[in-house]
Structure formats: structure tokens, C-alpha cells
C-alpha positions in Angstrom: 170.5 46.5 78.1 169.9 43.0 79.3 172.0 39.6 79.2 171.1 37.9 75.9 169.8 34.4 76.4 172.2 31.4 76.8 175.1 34.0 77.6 177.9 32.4 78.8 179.1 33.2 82.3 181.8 31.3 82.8 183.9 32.5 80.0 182.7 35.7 79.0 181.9 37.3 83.2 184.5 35.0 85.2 186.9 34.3 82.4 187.1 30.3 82.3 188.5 28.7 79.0 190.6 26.0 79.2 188.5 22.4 80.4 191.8 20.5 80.1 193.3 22.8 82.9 190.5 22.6 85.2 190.4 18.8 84.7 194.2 19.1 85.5 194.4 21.1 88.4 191.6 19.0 89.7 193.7 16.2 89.6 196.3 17.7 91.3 193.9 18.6 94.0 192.8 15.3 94.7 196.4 13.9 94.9 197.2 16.7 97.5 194.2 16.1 99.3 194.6 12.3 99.4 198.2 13.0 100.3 196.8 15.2 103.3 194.6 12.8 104.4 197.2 10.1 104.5 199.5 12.3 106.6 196.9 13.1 108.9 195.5 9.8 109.8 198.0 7.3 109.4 201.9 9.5 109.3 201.3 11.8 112.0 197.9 11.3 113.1 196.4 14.3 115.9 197.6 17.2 113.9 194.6 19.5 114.4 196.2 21.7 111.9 195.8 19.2 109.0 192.1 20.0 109.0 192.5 22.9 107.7 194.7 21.7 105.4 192.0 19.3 104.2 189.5 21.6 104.0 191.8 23.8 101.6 191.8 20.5 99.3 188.3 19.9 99.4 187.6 23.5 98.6 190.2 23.3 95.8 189.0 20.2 94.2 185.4 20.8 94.2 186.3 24.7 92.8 188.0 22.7 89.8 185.6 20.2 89.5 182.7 22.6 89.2 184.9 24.7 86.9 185.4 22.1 84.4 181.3 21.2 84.6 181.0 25.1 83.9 183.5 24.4 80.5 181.4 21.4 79.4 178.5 22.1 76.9 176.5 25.2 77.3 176.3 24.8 80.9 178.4 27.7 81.3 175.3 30.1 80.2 174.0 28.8 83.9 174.6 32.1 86.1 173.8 30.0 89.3 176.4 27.3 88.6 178.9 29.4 87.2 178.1 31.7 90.6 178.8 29.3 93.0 181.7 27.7 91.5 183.5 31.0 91.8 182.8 31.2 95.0 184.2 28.3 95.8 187.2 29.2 93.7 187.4 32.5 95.7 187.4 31.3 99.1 189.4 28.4 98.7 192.4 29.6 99.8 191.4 30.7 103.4 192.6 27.9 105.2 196.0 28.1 104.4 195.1 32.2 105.4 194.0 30.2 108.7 196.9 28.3 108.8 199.6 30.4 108.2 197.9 33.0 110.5 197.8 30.3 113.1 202.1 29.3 112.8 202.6 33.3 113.2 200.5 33.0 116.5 202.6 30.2 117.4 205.8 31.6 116.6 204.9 35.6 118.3 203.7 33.2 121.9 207.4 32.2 122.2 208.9 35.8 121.5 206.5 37.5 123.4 204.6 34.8 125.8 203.1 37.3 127.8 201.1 39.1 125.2 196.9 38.8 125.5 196.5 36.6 122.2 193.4 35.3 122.9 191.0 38.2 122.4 193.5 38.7 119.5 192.9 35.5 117.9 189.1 36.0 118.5 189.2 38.9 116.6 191.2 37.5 113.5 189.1 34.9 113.6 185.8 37.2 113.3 187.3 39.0 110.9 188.3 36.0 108.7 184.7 35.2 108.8 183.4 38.0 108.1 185.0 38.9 104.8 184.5 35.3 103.9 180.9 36.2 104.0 181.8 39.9 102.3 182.9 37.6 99.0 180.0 35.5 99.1 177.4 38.2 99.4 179.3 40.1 96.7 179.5 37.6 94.6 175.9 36.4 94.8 174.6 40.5 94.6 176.9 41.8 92.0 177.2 39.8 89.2 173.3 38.6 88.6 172.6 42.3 88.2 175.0 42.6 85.2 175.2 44.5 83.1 174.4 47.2 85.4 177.4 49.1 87.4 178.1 48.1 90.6 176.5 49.5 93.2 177.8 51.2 97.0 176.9 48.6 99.0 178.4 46.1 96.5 181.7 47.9 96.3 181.9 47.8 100.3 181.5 44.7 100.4 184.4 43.9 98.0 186.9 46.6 99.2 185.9 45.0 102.7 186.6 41.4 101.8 189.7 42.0 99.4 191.3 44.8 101.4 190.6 42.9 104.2 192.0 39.5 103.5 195.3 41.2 101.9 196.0 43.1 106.0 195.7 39.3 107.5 198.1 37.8 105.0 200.3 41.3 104.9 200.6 41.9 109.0 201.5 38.8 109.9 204.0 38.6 106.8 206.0 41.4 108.0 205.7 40.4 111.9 208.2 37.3 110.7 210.2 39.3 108.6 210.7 41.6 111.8 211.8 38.7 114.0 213.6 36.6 111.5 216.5 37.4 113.5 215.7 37.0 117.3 215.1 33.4 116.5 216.8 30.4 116.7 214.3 28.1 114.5 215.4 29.8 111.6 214.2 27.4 109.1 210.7 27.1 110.3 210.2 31.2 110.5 212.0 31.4 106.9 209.4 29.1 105.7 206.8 30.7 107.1 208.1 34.0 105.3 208.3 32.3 102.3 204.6 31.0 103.0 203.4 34.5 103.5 205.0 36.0 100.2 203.1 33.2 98.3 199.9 34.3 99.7 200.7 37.6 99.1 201.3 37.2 95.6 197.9 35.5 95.3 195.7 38.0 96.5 198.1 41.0 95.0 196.9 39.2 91.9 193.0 39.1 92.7 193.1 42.8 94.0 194.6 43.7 90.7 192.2 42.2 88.7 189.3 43.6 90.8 190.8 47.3 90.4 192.7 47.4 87.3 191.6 44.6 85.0 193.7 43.5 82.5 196.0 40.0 82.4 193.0 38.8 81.0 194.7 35.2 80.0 193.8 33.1 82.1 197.2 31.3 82.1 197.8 34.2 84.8 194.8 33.0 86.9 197.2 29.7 87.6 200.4 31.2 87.6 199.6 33.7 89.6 197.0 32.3 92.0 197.0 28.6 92.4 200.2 27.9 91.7 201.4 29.9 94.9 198.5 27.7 96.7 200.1 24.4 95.8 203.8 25.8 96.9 202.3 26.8 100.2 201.1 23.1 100.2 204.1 21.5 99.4 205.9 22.6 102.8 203.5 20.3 103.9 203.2 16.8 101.4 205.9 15.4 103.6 205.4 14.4 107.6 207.9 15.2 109.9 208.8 19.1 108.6 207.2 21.6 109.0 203.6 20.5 110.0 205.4 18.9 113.4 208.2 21.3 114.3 205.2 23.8 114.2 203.3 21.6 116.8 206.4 20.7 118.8 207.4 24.4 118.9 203.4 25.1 120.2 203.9 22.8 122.7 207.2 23.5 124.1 209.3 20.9 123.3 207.1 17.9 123.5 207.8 15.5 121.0 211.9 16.5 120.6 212.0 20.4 119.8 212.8 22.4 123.1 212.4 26.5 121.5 214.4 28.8 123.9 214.9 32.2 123.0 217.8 34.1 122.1 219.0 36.4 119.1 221.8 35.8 116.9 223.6 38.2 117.9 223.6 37.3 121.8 224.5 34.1 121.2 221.7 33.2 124.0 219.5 30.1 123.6 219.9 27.2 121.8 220.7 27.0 118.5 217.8 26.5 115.9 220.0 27.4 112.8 219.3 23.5 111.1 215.5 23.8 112.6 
């Protein structure tokens, strides 16, 4: 059995319908990334963390963008197109991965400062990469060889990639669940928790899809998977929150936040209840 000619990809393979959504989400994306862009060069300018942070919205808006292309006409029947905008789709949400992953490092330095981080970070870092690549490669081997099952290198790849992606966003979730209360800052690890559960549900979502199927709607696809992305982002629409307690925390105290230690119970340290 071969794929008929003029079969549409987008819809019938990936599971796009609705060209008003796209356009509308793409939208969104732009506001958010014009937003981000604002608060990185003019609000609260030398926040290396709002790169990331851009780089999610350019992701994000392009993904819509060439989502909507793919609902337009018959150009949905083009496997390439329709290919690479899934791709895009799917890896748009590792920077806020980065991101979040990066606060958690922040946060774990001033509970335990004398831990060896760096070849940690290396590490997560690699492995970020790598099953960034694992999607990609899956992407681009599996679903041009439909409708043929996958294969055992195909499968690795996504079980790689997926189950891969779900232990950064898990570990770190439940590191700041475990120290919620040996901090003062509680507002800044609360969010943080919050930040993680998001992502959580996100990719809890994808691996269900990839495994089990069903939820077919694709009203599911935005509750479920880009809707948590824009909550994530909105810890960060406003300056002078989160994105600079995080940087004041990371460097000590400079710029008005001194972090000192000290759990709840002790009473030790200052207090970071309001922070």
C-alpha cells in the first residue's frame, strides 16, 4: 500500500484542522514575542535569560505560521512542508525546558553551593541536545515511510527523545517540590513548581498521544499543549518578577535581593515569605 497522490499530511498524519486557530495562536505568539523583546532591550535590558525566552517565541510563531500555510489550499498534501512545520511545533517548547532547568540550577547553587554543577549542567545540556536531534531525525525518518510500521531504530529514537525530555522536566520538578520548604524565597520556588507542573502536563500530553493515541480533537492539542506554554510565559510578560528575582538570587544579592538560607522551621535566614 502506498500514500495516494495529493494525500493530505497535515490533517490526515499530524492532525491539523482548524486555520483560524493557527492564525490565532500565531497572533498570540507574536504579541508574546514582541512583548519579550520589549522587556529585554528596553525594561530590563542584560537578562541573558530572555534569549531563550525569545527564541521559544520565534519557534512558536513560525510553528503557527507554517501551520496555518499547511491549512491553506492543498498545500497540506506537501509531506516536506507539513514535516518541517511539525518539527518546529515539536521542539518549540525547549527553551522554556532550558529555562526552567536553568532557575532550578540557580535555586539548588544556594541550597547546596558546594555541589560540582558544572559537569552537571554540561551534561543536561548534551542531553537537551541530543534528544532535540532524536525528534528531528524521527520525524524526518518515520513519517515519509508511511504507511509502513515503524521501525527499531525509529522507535529508539522516539522513546529516547520523549522519555528523555519528560526526566529533564520531571527531576528537576520534584527537586523544588523537595525544598519548597528550606527556602525563604517562597514565591519564586512556588513559581517555579508551578512552572514545572505546566511542562509536565505538556509533554504527559505528547507521550500519550505517541503511546496510546486517542484525544484525537485537536482542541486537546491547545489545551493541553500550548496553552501550558503561554502560562509558563506569562510569569514572565511583566519586568521586575520573576525574570529579575531569578537573576538577583544568581548573583547573590546584587541588584536588591540578598538569599540567605534557612528553613521555616529554624527560623534561620531571612525572610523570603513575600519574595
Amino acid at each position: 500500500m502506498s500514500i495516494p497522490a495529493g494525500y493530505d499530511w497535515a490533517r490526515n498524519v499530524f492532525g491539523f484542522s482548524s486555520l483560524p486557530l493557527s492564525a490565532v495562536f500565531a497572533v498570540l505568539s507574536a504579541l508574546f514575542l514582541v512583548d519579550i523583546l520589549y522587556n529585554s532591550l528596553i525594561r530590563v535590558p542584560k537578562r541573558p535569560i530572555y534569549n531563550w525566552l525569545i527564541g521559544w517565541g520565534v519557534l512558536r510563531l513560525v510553528g503557527f505560521v507554517l501551520r496555518a500555510v499547511c491549512l491553506t489550499g492543498s498545500l497540506g498534501s506537501n509531506s516536506t512542508l507539513v514535516i518541517t512545520t511539525q518539527v518546529f511545533l515539536s521542539i518549540g517548547y525547549i527553551p522554556l525546558l532550558k529555562v526552567f532547568i536553568q532557575n532550578v540550577f540557580i535555586i539548588a547553587k544556594v541550597v547546596h553551593p558546594k555541589a560540582p554543577y558544572g559537569p552537571i549542567e554540561r551534561l543536561v545540556n548534551l542531553l537537551t541536545l541530543a534528544f532535540v536531534v532524536c525528534i528531528i531525525v524521527y520525524l524526518n525518518m518515520y513519517f515519509p515511510d508511511l504507511p509502513n510500521p515503524i521501525t527499531s531504530t525509529e522507535q529508539t529514537l522516539r522513546d529516547a527523545a520523549y522519555w528523555g525530555l519528560t526526566a529533564l522536566a520531571a527531576l528537576p520538578t520534584l527537586y523544588i517540590f523537595r525544598v519548597l520548604g528550606d527556602v525563604r524565597f517562597t514565591k519564586v520556588v512556588t513559581t517555579l513548581l508551578i512552572q514545572g507542573a505546566l511542562l509536565l502536563i505538556k509533554i504527559g500530553f505528547s507521550l500519550y498521544k505517541n503511546y496510546q493515541g486517542g484525544l484525537n480533537d485537536e482542541i486537546y492539542f491547545y489545551l493541553l499543549t500550548i496553552l501550558p506554554e503561554f502560562l509558563y510565559m506569562a510569569f514572565y510578560l511583566l519586568p521586575g518578577y520573576f525574570a529579575d528575582l531569578m537573576a538577583d538570587i544568581a548573583a547573590g544579592g546584587e541588584g536588591g535581593v540578598k538569599v540567605e538560607l534557612g528553613s521555616v522551621e529554624s527560623g534561620q535566614g531571612h525572610n523570603y515569605a513575600s519574595v
